[in-house]
C-alpha positions in Angstrom: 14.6 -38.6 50.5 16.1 -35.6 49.1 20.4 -35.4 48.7 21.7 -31.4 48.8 25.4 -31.3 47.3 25.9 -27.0 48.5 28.7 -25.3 46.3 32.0 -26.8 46.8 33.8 -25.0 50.6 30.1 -23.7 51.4 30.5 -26.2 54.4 33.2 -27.1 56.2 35.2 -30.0 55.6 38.0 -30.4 57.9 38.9 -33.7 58.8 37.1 -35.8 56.1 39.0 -38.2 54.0 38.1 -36.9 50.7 37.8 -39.5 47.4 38.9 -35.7 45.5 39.7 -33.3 47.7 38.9 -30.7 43.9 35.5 -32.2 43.8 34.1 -33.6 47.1 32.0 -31.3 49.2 29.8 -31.9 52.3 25.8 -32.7 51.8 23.1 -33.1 53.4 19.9 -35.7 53.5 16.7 -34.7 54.3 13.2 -35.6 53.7 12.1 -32.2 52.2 13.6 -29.4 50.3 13.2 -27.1 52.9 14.8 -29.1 56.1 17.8 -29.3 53.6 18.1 -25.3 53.2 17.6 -25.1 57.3 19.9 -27.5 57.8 22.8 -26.4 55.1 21.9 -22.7 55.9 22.3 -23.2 59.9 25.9 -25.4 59.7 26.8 -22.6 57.7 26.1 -20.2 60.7 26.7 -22.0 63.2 30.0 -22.7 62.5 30.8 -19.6 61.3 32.1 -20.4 58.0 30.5 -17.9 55.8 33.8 -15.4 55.0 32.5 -15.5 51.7 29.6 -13.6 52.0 28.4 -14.1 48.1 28.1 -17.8 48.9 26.2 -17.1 52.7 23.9 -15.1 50.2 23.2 -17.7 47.6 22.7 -20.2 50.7 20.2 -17.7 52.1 18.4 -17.2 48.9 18.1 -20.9 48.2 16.2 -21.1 51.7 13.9 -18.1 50.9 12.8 -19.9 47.6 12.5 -22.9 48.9 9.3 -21.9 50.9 8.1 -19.3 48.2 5.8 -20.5 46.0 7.0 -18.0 43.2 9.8 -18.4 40.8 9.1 -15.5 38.3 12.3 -14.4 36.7 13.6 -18.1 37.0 14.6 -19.6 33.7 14.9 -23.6 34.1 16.9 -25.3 31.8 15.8 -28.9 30.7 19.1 -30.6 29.4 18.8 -32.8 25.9 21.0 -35.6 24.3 22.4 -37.3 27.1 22.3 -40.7 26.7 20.0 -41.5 30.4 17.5 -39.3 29.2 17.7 -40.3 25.0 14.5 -42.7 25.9 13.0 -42.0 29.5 11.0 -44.2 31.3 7.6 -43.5 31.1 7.1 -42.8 34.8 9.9 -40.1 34.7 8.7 -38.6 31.3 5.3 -38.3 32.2 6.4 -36.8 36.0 8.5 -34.6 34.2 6.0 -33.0 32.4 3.5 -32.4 35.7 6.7 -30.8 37.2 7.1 -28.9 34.2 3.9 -27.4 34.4 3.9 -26.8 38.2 7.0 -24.9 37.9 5.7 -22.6 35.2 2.5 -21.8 36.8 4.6 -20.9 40.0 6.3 -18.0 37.3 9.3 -20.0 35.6 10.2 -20.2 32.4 11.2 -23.7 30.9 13.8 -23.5 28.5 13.7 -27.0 26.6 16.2 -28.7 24.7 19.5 -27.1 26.3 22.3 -28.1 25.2 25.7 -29.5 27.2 28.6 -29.3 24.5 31.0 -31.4 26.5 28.7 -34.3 27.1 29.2 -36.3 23.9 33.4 -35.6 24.6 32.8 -36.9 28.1 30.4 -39.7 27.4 33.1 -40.7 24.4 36.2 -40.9 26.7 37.4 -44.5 28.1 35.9 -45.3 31.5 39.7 -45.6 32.5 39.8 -41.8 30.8 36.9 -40.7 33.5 37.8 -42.4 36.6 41.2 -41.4 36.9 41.3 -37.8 38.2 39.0 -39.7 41.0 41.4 -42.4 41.3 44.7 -40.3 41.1 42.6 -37.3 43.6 42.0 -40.6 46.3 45.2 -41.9 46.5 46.7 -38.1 47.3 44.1 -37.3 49.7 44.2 -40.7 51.4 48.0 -40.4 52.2 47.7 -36.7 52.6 45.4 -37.4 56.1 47.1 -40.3 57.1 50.2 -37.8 57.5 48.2 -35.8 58.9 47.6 -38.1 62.3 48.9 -37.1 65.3 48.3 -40.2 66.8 48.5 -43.7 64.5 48.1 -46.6 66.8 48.2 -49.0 63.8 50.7 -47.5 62.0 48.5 -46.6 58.7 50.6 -43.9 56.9 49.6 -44.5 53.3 46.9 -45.7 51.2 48.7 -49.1 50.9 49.0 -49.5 54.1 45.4 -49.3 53.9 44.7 -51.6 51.8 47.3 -54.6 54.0 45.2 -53.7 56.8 41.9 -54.3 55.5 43.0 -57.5 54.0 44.3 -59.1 56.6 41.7 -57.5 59.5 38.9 -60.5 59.7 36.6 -57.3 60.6 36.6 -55.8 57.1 35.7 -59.3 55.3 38.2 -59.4 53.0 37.6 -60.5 50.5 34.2 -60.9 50.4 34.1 -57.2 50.8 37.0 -56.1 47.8 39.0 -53.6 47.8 38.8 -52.8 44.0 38.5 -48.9 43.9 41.0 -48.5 46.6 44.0 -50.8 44.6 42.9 -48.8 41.3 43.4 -45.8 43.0 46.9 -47.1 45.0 48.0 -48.0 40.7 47.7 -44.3 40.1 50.9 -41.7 39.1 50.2 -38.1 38.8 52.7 -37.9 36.8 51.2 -40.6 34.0 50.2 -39.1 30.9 46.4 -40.0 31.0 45.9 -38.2 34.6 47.8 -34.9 33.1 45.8 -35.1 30.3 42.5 -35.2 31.7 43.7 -32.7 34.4 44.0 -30.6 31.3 40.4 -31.3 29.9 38.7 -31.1 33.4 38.7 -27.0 33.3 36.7 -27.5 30.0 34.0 -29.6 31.6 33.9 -27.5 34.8 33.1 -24.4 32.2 32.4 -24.3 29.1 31.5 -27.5 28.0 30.4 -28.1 31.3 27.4 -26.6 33.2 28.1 -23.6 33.4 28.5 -23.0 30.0 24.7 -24.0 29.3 23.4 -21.8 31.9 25.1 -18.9 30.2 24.4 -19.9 26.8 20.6 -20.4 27.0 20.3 -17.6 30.0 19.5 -19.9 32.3 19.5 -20.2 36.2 19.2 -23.5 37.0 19.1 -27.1 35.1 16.6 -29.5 35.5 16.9 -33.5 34.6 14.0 -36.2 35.2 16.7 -38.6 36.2 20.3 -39.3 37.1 22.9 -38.6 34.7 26.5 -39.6 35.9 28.0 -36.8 33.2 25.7 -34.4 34.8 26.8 -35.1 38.4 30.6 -35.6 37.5 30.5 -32.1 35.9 28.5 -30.7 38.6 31.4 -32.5 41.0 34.3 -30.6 38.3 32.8 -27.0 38.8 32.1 -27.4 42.8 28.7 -26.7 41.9 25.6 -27.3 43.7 23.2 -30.4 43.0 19.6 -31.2 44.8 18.2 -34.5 44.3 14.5 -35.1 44.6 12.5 -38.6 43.7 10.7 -38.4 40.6 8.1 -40.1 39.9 8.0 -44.6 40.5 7.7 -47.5 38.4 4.3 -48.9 37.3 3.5 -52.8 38.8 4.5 -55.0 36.8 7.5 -53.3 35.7 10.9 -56.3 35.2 13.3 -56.2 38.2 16.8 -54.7 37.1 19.7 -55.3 39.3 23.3 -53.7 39.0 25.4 -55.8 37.3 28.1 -54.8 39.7 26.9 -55.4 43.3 23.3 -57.1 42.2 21.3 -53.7 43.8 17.9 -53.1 42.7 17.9 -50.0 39.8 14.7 -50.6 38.9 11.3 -52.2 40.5 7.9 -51.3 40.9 7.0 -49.0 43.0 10.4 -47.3 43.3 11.6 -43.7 42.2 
């Protein structure tokens, strides 16, 4: 299964209830890299929604590479010192390395040991600290549709209301089902002094401390990571920039069954990516 996140307003996104309206974008799932280009590359045409021609023209150029075999000229960064990839599993290291050498005999260069200068910041702040530009972004963009409606049979007009619905609907299995990220996000103020303040520091990890600052520090094109990396993705999310997820590499027999803590979901078994 592979998960294309295009650069944020590449595709439309009228009349989706955003969790961030700053940081959501529409994706696609596909089962190679390829049917993702066709298919992000013909929504784009097809409904028209290319004004920005620089972005039409990345989209386009991600399609021709996608069934080129050559990458010469490419630079591929491989980030270092997040925590998820400190001690890899040794499925993912030893896939990362074939991959490694695959891309360079296809003409890339592999730039090792790149460097993200806001991760440590990020990784440091209070999980409270993190969540609450997505928190405060929800609750906005929840009530910001519902006022949207023209027509509101149940009379849903804000994120509250939302949440009284769903509790009391037998439907939605209240409260076996929870509704935990939607009454954090319904506690949120824009106005409260942790959501300004990491309003303030999200411009740093979009840029500079972010992605994009790598990329232009070590002159390179793309990154490359063997795994997921939440800090990755949420600064991917901050800059609007685009993120392709492929499986790599799956866990020997044998290996212990991990389960989220949270919801009890299987993280890691054998056989899986």
């Amino acid at each position: 299964m592979v998960g294309f996140k295009p650069t944020r307003d590449l595709l439309p996104s009228q009349g989706i209830i955003h969790a961030s309206e700053r940081q959501d974008t529409v994706g696609v799932l596909t089962r190679s890299v390829q049917d993702a280009s066709l298919i992000a590359i013909g929504i784009v045409l097809e409904t028209k929604h290319h004004a920005n021609a620089a972005k039409l023209s990345v989209s386009q150029n991600f399609g021709k590479a996608c069934w080129s075999l050559s990458l010469r000229g490419i630079r591929i960064g491989i980030p270092t010192g997040l925590t998820e990839l400190i001690s890899l599993p040794p499925c993912k290291a030893a896939r990362l390395e074939q991959i490694l050498t695959l891309l360079t005999h296809a003409g890339a260069t592999i730039v090792r040991n790149v460097h993200i200068s806001g991760a440590k910041a990020y990784e440091a702040l209070s999980r409270a600290a993190r969540q609450v530009s997505l928190d405060t972004d929800m609750k906005l963009a929840i009530n910001a549709y519902l006022a949207s409606l023209a027509t509101n049979p149940q009379n849903i007009n804000t994120l509250s209301d939302v949440i009284d619905f769903t509790k009391r609907c037998p439907g939605e299995e209240y409260p076996q089902r929870n509704v935990e990220v939607l009454e954090r996000a319904q506690a949120t103020d824009p106005s409260a002094v942790l959501y300004q303040a990491m309003d303030a520091k999200d411009g740093y990890f979009a840029g500079e401390g972010g992605i994009a600052g790598a990329l232009c520090r070590h002159g390179c094109d793309v990154l490359l990571a063997p795994m997921l990396v939440p800090t990755m993705q949420a600064f991917a999310a901050k800059a609007g920039a685009p993120v392709l997820s492929v499986p790599v590499g799956v866990y020997a027999p044998g290996t212990a069954v991990k389960r989220d803590e949270k919801n009890g979901m299987v993280e890691v078994a054998p056989g899986i990516p």
